[in-house]
C-alpha positions as CSV (number, residue, x, y, z in Angstrom):
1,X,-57.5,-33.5,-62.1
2,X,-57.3,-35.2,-58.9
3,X,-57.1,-38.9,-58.5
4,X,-60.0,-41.0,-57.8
5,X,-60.7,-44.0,-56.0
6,X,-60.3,-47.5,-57.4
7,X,-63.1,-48.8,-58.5
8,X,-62.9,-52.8,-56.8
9,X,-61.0,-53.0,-53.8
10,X,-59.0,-56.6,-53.9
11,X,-58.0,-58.7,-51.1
12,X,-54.3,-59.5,-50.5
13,X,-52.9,-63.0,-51.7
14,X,-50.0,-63.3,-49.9
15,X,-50.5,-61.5,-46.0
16,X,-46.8,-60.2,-45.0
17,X,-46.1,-60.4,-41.5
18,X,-45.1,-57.1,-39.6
19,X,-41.6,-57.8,-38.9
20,X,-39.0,-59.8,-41.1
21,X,-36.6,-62.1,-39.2
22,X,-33.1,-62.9,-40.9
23,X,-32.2,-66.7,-41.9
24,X,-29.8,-68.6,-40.8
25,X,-27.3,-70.0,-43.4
26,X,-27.3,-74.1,-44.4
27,X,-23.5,-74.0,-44.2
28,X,-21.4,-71.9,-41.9
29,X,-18.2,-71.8,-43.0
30,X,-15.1,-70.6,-40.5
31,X,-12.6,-67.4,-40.9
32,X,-10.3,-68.1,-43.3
33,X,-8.1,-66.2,-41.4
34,X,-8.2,-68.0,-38.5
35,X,-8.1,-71.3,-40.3
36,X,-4.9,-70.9,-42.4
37,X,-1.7,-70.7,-39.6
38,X,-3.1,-74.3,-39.1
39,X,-3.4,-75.6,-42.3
40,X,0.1,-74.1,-42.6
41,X,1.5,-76.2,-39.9
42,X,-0.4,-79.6,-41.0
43,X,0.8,-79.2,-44.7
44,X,4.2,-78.5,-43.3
45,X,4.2,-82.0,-41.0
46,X,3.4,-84.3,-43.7
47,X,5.5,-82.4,-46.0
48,X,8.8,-83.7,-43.6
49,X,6.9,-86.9,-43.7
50,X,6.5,-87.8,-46.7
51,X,10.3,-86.7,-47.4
52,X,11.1,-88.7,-44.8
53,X,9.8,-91.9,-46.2
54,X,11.1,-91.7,-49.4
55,X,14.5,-91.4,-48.0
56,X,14.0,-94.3,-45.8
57,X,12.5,-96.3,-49.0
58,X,15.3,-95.3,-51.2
59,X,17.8,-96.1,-48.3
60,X,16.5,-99.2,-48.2
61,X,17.0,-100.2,-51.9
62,X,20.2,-98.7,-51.9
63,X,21.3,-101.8,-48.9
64,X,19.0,-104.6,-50.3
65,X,18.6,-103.9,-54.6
66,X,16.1,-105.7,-56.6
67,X,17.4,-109.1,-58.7
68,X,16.7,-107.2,-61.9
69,X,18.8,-104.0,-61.1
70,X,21.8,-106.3,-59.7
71,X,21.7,-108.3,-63.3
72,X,21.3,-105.2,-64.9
73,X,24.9,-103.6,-63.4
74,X,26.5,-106.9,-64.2
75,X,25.6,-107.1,-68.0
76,X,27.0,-102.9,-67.0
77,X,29.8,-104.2,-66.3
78,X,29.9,-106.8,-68.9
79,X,29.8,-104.6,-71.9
80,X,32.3,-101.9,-70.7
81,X,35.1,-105.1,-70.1
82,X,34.5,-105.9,-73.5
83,X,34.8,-102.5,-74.3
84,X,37.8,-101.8,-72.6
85,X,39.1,-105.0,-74.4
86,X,38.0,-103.8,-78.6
87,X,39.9,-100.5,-77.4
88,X,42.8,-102.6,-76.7
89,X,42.2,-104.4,-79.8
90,X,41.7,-101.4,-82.2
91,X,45.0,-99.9,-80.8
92,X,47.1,-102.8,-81.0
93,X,45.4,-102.9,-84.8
94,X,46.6,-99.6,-85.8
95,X,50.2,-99.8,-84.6
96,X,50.3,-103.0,-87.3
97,X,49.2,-100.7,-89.9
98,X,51.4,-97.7,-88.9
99,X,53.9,-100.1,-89.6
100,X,53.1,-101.7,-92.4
101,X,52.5,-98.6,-93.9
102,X,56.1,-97.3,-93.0
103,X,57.1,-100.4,-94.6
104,X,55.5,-99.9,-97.9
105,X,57.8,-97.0,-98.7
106,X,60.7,-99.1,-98.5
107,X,62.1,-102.6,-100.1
108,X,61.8,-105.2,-97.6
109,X,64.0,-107.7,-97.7
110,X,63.1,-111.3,-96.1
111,X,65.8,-113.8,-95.2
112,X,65.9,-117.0,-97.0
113,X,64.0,-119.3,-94.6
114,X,66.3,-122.4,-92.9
115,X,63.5,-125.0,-93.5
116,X,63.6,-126.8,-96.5
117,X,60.5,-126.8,-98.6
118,X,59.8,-130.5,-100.3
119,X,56.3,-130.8,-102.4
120,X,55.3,-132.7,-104.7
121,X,53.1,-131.4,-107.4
122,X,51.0,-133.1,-110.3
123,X,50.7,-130.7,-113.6
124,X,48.1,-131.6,-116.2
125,X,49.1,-129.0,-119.5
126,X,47.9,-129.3,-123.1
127,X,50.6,-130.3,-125.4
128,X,49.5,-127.2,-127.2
129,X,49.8,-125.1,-124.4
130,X,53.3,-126.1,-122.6
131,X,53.6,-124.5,-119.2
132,X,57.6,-122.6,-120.0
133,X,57.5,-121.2,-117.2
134,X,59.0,-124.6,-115.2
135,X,61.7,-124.6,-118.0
136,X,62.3,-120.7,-116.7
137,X,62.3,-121.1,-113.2
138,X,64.8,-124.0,-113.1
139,X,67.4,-121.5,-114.7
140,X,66.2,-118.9,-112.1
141,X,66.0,-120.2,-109.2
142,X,69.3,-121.1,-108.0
143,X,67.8,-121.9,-104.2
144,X,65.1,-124.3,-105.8
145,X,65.7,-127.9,-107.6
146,X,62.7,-128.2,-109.7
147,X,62.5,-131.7,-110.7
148,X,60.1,-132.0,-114.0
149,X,59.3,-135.5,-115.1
150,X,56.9,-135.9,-118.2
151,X,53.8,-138.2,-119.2
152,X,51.7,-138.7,-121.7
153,X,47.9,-139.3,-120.7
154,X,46.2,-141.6,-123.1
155,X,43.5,-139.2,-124.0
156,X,46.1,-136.7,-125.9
157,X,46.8,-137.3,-129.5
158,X,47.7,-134.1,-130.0
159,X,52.0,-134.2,-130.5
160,X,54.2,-132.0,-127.8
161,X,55.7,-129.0,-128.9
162,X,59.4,-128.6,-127.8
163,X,59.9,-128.6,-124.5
164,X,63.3,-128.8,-123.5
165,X,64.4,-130.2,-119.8
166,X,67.6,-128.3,-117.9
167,X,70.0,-131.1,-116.6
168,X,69.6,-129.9,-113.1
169,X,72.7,-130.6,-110.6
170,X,70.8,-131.0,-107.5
171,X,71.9,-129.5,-104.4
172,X,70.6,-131.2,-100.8
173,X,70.8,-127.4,-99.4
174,X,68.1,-126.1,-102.2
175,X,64.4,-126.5,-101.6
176,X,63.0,-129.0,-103.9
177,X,59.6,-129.0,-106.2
178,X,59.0,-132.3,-107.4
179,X,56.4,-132.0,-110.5
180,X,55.3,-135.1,-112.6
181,X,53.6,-133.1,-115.7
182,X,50.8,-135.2,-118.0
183,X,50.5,-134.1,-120.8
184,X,46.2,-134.4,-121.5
185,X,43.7,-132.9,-123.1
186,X,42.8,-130.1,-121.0
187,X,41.4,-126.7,-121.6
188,X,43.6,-124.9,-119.1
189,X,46.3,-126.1,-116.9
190,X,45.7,-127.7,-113.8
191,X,47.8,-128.2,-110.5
192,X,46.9,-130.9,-108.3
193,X,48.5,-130.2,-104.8
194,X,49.7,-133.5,-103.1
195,X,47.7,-134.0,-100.2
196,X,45.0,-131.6,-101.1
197,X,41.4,-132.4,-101.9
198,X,38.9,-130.2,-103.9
199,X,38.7,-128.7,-106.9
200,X,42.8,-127.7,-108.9
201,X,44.5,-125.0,-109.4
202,X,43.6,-123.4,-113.2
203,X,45.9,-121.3,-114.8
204,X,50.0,-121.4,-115.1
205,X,49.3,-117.9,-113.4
206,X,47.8,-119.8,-110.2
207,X,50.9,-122.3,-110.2
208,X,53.5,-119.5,-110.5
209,X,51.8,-118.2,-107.8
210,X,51.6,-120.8,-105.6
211,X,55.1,-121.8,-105.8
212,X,56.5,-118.0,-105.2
213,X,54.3,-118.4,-101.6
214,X,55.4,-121.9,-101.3
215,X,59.0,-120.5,-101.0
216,X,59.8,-117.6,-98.9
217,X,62.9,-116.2,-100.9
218,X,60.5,-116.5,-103.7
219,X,57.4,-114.7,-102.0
220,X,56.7,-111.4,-103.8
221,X,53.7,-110.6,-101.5
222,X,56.5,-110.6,-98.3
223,X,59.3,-109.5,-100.4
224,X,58.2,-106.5,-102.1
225,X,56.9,-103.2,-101.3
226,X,53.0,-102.6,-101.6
227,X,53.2,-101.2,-104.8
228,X,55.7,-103.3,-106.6
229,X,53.1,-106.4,-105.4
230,X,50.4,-104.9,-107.2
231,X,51.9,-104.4,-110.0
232,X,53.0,-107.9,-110.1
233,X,49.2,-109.2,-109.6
234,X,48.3,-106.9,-112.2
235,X,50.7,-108.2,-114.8
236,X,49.9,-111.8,-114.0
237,X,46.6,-110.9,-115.0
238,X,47.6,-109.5,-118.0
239,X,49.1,-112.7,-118.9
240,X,46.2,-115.0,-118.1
241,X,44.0,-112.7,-120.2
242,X,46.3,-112.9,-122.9
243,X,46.5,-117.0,-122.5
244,X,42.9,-117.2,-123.8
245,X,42.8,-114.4,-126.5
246,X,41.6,-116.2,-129.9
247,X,41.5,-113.1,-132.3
248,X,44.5,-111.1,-133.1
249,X,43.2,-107.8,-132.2
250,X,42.8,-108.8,-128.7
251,X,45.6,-110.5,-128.5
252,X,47.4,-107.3,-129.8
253,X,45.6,-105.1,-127.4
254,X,47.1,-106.9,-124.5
255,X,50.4,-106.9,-125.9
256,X,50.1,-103.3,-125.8
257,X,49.7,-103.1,-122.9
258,X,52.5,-105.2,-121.6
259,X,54.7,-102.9,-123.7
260,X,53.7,-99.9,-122.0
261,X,54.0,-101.6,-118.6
262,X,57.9,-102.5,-119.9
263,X,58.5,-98.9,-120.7
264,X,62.3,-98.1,-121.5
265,X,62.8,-100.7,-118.8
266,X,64.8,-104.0,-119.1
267,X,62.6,-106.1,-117.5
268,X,58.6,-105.7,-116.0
269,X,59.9,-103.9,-113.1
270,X,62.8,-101.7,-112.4
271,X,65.2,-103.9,-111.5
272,X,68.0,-105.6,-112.6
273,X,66.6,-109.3,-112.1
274,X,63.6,-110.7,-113.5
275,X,60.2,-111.2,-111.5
276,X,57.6,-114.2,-112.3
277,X,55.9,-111.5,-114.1
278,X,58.7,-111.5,-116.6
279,X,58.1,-115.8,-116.4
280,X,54.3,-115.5,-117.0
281,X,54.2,-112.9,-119.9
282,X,57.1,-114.7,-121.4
283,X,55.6,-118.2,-121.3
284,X,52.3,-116.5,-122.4
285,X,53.9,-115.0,-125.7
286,X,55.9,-118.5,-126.5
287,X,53.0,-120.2,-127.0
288,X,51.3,-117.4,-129.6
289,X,51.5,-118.3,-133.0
290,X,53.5,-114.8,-135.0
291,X,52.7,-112.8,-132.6
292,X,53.4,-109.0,-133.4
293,X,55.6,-107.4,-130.5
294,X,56.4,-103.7,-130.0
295,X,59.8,-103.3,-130.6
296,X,60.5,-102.3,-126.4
297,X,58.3,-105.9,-126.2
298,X,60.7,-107.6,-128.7
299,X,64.1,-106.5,-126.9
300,X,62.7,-107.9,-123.9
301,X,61.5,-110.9,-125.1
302,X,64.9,-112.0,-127.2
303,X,66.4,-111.0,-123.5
304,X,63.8,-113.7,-121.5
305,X,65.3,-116.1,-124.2
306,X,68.6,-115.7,-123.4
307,X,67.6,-116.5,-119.6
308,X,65.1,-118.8,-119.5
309,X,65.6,-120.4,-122.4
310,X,68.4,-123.2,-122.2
311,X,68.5,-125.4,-125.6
């Protein structure tokens, strides 16, 4: 079958012309090639400059600093002189304790000091509640006059129990302790310091220990080792607690555990003198009414009597 004409013949929209010309590109853009050695070179350039600049900037600050860096090296300098100084401080700090921790392990014995002590002290005591402990430390104390005078204040009806004065012979090279005791109606003793102001002393503990750091022989806390001071302290306690113990059975409790603090020993500590610990728990027990000792407790406390005790 062959092929046939078409049967409508159309015109051409569009008329193409006979020869197509090429177009010139918008942009022209160089050789790459032959742009990049000098692109090269410029980066290079400003590259040194710009390094060069911020030398000369930081050269600059380096001869002429700003106000708030120059504070800023003296407060620096500020904190590591103080530094320097707590170092010093902390090392001078440590050798004390070296020391006084070598100490400990030994018995340090302090001189009896060449200034005489003179105070005066007022004592206000309960007629039930006598403060022995004075009568004990005038037998005791053979570097120490203490000079007891006694009054009655006018709100105590209540009558004295026996408390018998030493006859002191009274030596101008002894410290003295001057004590005008009243006897008033008080629930607990009280020392009134000559001079001082404030609030008293409570306790016959607190005046014992006052007048052992009043007196430098006398000073337990100077005198003895670390240990042997603690123990001390914790037997004053004992005997404060047992100064206020109204039933029995607490009162007994703390006697127990004096006893087992005394041991097999003859006195508080092992030594061959008495301590104030010895004065306080032996005052303490005087003024109990029967009270029912250990036997080791008993010994001990027929012993204090023969000491402090001087009819």
């Amino acid at each position: 079958m062959s092929c046939g004409t078409t049967m409508y013949a159309l015109k051409p929209i569009v008329l193409m012309p006979g020869e197509v010309y090429e177009l010139k590109s918008m942009y022209i853009m160089k050789n790459i090639i032959e742009v990049q050695p000098k692109l090269s070179n410029r980066t290079s350039h400003e590259s040194s400059k710009i390094v060069s600049d911020i030398t000369e900037q930081v050269i600059k600050f380096l001869k002429s600093p700003l106000p708030e860096v120059v504070e800023l090296e003296l407060r620096q300098e500020k904190i590591l002189s103080q530094l320097a100084e707590l170092k010093k401080q902390v090392s001078s700090l440590s050798g004390i304790l070296r020391n006084s921790t070598r100490s400990n392990t030994t018995h340090v014995t302090v001189p009896r000091s060449k200034e005489k002590v003179h105070t005066d002290l007022v004592v206000n005591a309960n007629p039930a509640k006598p403060p022995f402990s004075l009568l004990a430390l005038q037998n005791i104390w053979n570097d120490t006059d203490i000079c007891v005078s006694c009054h009655t204040h006018s709100n105590s009806t209540s009558p004295v129990r026996e408390f018998p004065l030493s006859a002191q012979n009274f030596n101008s090279e002894n410290h003295t302790v001057e004590v005008s005791l009243i006897w008033k109606k008080v629930t607990d003793l009280e020392v009134v310091i000559s001079g001082a102001r404030g609030t008293p002393l409570l306790g016959e503990v607190s005046l014992l220990r006052y007048l052992s750091r009043l007196i430098a022989s006398h000073n337990y806390e100077s005198r003895e080792s670390g240990d042997d001071a603690s123990k001390i302290d914790s037997l004053l306690d004992l005997c404060h607690e047992l100064s206020f113990q109204k039933s029995p059975k607490h009162a007994n409790s703390v006697l127990a555990a004096l006893a087992g603090k005394l041991g097999n020993g003859k006195w508080l500590l092992p030594r061959s003198l008495p301590s104030i610990a010895d004065v306080a728990a032996w005052s303490a027990i005087k003024r109990l009414d029967n009270p029912n000792l250990p036997g080791n407790l008993t010994s001990w406390f027929n012993r204090c009597d023969n000491v402090f005790w001087h009819k």
